[in-house]
DRENMAR-995347 format. One record per residue (C-alpha): x, y, z; residue number from 0; chain. Coordinates in pm, whole numbers, plus 32768, in hexadecimal, padded with zeros to 4 digits. Layout:
[[X, Y, Z], NUM, "A"]
...
END
This chain:
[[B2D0, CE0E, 1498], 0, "A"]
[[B1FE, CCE0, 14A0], 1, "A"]
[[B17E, CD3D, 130C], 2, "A"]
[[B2F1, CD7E, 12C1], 3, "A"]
[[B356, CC38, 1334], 4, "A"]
[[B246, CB4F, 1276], 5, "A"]
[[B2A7, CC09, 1133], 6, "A"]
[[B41B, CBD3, 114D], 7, "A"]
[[B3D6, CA8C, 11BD], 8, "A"]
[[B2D2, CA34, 10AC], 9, "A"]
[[B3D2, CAC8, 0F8B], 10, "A"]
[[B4CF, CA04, 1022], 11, "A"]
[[B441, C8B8, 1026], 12, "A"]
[[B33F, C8EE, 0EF6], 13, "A"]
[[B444, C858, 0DEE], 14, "A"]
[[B3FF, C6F4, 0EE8], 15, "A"]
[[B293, C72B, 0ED9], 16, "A"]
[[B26B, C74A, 0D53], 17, "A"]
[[B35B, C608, 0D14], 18, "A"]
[[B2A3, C532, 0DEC], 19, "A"]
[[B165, C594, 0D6A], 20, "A"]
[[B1D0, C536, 0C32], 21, "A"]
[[B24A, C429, 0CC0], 22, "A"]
[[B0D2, C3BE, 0D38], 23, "A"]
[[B036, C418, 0BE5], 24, "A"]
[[B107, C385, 0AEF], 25, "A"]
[[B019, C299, 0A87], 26, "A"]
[[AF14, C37F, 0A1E], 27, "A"]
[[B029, C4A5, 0998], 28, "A"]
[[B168, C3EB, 0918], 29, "A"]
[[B233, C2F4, 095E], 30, "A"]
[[B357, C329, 0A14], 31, "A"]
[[B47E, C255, 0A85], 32, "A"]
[[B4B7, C2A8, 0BE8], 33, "A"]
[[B4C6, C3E1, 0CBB], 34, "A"]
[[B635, C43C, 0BEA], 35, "A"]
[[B58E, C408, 0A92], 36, "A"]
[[B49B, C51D, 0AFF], 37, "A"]
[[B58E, C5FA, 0B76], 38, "A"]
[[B638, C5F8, 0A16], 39, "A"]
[[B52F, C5FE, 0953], 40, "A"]
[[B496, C716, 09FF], 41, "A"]
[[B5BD, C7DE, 09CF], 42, "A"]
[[B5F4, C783, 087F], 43, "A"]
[[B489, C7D0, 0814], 44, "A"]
[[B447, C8CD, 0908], 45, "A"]
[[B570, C95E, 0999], 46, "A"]
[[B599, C9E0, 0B0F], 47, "A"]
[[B45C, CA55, 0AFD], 48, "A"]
[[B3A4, C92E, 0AE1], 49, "A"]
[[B3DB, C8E9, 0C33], 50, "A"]
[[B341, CA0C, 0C82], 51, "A"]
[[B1F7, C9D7, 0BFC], 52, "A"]
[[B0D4, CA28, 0CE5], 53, "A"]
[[B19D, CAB0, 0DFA], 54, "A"]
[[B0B7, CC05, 0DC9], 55, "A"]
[[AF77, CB48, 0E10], 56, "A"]
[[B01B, CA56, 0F12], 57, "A"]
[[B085, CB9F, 0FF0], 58, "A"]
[[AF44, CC50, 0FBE], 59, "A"]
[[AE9C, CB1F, 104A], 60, "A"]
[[AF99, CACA, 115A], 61, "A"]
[[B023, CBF6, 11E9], 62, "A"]
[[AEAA, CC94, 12B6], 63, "A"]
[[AE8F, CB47, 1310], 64, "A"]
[[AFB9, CB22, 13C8], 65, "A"]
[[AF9B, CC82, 1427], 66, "A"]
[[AE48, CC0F, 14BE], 67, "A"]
[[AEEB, CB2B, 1579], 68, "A"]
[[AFBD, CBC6, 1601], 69, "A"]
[[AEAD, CCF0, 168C], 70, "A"]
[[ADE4, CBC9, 172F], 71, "A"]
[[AEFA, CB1E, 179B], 72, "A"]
[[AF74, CC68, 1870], 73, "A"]
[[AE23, CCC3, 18E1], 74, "A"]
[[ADF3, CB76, 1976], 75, "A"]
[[AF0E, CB9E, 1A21], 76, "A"]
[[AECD, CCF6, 1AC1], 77, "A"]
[[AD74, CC72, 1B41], 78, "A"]
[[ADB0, CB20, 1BB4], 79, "A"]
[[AF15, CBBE, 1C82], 80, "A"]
[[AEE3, CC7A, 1DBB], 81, "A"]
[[AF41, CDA9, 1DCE], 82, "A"]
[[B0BC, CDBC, 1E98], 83, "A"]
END
């Protein structure tokens, strides 16, 4: 449930992540006029999918961690808890 979670989360927010890092970058990339310019450029250019770009990777990379986490986090748990 944990996985399931992360990845709606991630393909939820991932249209955020990929403005503000082009946000960040537009010096090196292009130049952009605010976080709105990018938004309409991107789906001018790129359409819907643009936001999109790199969310395979991202999840690949994101979701065993969190899934990690959350397997240490609960076996932490059981050990440091006495038993009722």
């Amino acid at each position: 449930m944990a996985s399931l979670s992360k990845i709606f989360a991630a393909t939820v927010t991932y249209p955020y992540q990929v403005v503000r890092s082009r946000l960040q970058n537009q010096h090196t990339i292009a130049q952009y006029n605010g976080a709105l310019d990018i938004i309409r450029k991107t789906l001018r250019y790129e359409g819907i999918k643009g936001f999109y770009k790199g969310l395979v990777p991202s999840v690949l990379r994101v979701t065993p961690a969190c899934a990690l986490t959350f397997v240490v986090y609960e076996n932490v748990v059981h050990f440091l808890m006495p038993l009722s």
